[in-house]
One Martini backbone bead per residue (centre of mass of N, CA, C, O) as a GRO file, in nm:
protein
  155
    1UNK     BB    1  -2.464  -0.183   3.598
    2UNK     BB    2  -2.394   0.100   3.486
    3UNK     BB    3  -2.247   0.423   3.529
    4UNK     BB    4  -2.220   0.561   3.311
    5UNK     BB    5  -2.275   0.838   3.146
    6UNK     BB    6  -2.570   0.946   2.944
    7UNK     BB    7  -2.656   1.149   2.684
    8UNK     BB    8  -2.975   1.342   2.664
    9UNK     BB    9  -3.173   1.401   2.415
   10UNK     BB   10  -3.411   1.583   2.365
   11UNK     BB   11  -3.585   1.349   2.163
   12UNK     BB   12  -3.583   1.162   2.390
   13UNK     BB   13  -3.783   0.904   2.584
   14UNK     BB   14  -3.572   1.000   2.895
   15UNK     BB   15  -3.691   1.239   2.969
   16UNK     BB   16  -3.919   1.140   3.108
   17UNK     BB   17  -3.784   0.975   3.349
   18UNK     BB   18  -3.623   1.184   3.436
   19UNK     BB   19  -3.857   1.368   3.534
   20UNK     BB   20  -3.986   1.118   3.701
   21UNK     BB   21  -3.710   1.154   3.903
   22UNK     BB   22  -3.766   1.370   4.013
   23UNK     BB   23  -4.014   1.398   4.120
   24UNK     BB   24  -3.928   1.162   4.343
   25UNK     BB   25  -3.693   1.283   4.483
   26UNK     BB   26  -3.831   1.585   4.527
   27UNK     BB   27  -4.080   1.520   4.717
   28UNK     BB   28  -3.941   1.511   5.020
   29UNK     BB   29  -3.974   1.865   5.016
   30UNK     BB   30  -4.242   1.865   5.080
   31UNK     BB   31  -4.289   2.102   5.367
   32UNK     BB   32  -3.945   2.164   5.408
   33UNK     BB   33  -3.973   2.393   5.192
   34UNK     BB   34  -3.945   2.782   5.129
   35UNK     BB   35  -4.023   2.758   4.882
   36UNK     BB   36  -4.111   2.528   4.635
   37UNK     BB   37  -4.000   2.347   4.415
   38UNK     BB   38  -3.903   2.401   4.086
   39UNK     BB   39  -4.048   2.088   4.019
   40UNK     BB   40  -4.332   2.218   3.990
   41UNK     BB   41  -4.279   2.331   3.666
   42UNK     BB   42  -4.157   2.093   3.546
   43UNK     BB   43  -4.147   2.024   3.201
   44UNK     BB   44  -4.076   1.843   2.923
   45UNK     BB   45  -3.987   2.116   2.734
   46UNK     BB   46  -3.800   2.213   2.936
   47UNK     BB   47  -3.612   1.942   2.957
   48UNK     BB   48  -3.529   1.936   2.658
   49UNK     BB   49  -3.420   2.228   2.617
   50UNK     BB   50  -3.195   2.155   2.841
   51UNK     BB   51  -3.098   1.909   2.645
   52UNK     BB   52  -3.003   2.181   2.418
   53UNK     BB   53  -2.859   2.361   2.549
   54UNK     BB   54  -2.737   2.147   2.746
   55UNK     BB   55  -2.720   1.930   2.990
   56UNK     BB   56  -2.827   1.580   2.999
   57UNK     BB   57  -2.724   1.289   3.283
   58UNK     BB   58  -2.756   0.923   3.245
   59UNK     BB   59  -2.835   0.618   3.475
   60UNK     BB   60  -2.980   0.391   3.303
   61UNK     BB   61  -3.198   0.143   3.204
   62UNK     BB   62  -3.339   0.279   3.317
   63UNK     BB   63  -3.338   0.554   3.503
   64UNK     BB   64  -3.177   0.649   3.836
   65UNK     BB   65  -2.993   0.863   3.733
   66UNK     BB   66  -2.892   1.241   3.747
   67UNK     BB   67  -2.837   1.545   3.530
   68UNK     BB   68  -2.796   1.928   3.510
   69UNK     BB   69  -2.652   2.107   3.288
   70UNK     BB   70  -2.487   2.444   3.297
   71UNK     BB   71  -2.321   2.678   3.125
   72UNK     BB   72  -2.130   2.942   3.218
   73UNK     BB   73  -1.912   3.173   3.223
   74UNK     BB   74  -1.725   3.001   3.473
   75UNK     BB   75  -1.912   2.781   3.522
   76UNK     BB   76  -2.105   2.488   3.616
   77UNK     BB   77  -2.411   2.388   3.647
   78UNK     BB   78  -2.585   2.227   3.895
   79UNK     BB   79  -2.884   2.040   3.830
   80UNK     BB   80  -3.123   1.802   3.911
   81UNK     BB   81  -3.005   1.557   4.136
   82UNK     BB   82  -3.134   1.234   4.072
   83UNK     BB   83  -3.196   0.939   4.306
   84UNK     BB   84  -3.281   0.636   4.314
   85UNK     BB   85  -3.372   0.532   4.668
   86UNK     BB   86  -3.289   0.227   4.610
   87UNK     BB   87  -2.983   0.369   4.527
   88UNK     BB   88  -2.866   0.499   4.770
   89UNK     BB   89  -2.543   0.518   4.862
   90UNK     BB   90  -2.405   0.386   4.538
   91UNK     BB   91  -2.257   0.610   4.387
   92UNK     BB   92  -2.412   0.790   4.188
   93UNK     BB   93  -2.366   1.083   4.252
   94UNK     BB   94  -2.084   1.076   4.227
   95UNK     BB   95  -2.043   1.017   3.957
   96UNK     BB   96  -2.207   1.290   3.851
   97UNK     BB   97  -2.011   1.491   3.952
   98UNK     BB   98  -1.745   1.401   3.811
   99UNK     BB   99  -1.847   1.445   3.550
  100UNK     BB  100  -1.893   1.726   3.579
  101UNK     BB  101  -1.605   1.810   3.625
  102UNK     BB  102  -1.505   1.732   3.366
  103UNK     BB  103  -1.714   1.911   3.203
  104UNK     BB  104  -1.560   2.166   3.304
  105UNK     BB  105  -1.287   2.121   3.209
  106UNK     BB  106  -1.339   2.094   2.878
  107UNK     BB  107  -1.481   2.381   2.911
  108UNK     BB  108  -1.278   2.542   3.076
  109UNK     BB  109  -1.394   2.565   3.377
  110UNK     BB  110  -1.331   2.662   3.698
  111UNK     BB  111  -1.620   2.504   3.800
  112UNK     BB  112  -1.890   2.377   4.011
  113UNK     BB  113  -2.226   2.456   4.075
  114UNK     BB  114  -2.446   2.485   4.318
  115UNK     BB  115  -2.791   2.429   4.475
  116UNK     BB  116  -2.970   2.463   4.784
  117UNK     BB  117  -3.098   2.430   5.068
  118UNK     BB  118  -3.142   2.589   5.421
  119UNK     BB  119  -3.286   2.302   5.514
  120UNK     BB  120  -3.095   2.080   5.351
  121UNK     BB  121  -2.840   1.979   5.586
  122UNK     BB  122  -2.748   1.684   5.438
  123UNK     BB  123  -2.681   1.807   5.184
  124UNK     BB  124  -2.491   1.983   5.233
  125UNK     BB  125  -2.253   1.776   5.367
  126UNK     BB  126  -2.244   1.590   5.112
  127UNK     BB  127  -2.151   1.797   4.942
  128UNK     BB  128  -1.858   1.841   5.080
  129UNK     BB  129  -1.789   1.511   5.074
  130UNK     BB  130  -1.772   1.636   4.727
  131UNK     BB  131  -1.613   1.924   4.760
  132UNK     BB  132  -1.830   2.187   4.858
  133UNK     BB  133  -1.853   2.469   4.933
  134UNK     BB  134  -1.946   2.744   5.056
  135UNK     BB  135  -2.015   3.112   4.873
  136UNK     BB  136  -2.343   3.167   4.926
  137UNK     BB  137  -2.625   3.326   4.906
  138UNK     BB  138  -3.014   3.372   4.898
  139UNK     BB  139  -3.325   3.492   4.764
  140UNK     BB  140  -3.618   3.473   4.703
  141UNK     BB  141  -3.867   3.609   4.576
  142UNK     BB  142  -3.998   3.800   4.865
  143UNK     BB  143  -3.768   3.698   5.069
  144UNK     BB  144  -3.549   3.789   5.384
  145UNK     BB  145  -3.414   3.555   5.342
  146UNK     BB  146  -3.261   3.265   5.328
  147UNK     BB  147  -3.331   2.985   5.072
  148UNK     BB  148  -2.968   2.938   4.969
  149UNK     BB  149  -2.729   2.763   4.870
  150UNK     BB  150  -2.399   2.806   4.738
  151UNK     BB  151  -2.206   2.556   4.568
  152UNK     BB  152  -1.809   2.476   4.528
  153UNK     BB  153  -1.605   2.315   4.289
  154UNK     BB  154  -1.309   2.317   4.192
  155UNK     BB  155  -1.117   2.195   3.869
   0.00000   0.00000   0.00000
């Protein structure tokens, strides 16, 4: 299997399989955070869309690794970050990290975020061994509590 990542157009057939890794990869989430996860909202619609604004960009055919990229004012934000589970541990993750990464320095941005959750201590910990350190923290509408933690990577 080639690592290399392909971006996938509004259009392809590859958005379903997308949405359908985003889902199994971020199942293991429920009851563990709180809110739920805002992948209990992404339809198809919604991912094709984002992949006419942004960017998404996944490897394997079938589609085994992804991810969201959103060029913001300053920085690329990386969202929905999700690899097929029997393939956990084999630098897929880590592969399209550094991808976001050029595609940060490409667009001239300064940095990758994204956002954990405050309960999965383990992406925390995953995220850091690849370079991203905790920056803010936030809490979902409703909540006094913090609900995410912001980690950044410059490029």
């Amino acid at each position: 299997m080639t690592v290399t990542p392909v971006q996938i157009p509004p259009d392809s057939p590859h958005v379903q399989e997308v949405l359908d890794l985003i889902r199994r990869s971020f199942a293991y989430m429920d009851g563990r955070i709180d809110p739920p996860s805002s992948m209990h909202h992404l339809t198809l619609d919604a991912l094709a869309a984002q992949a006419a604004a942004g960017e998404v960009w996944a490897i394997g055919a079938p589609v085994v690794a992804s991810v969201v990229l959103t060029p913001r004012a300053d920085v690329l934000y990386l969202g929905k970050l999700a690899v097929s589970e029997d393939l956990r541990g084999q630098g897929l993750a880590r592969h399209l990290i550094e991808h976001a990464v050029r595609r940060a320095r490409a667009l001239g941005l300064s940095a990758v975020d994204l956002q954990t959750r405050v309960e999965l201590v383990e992406n925390h910990a995953a995220f850091a061994r690849l370079g991203f350190r905790q920056v803010a923290t936030t809490a979902h509408a409703g909540f006094d509590r913090p609900t995410s933690l912001t980690m950044r990577r410059t490029v």
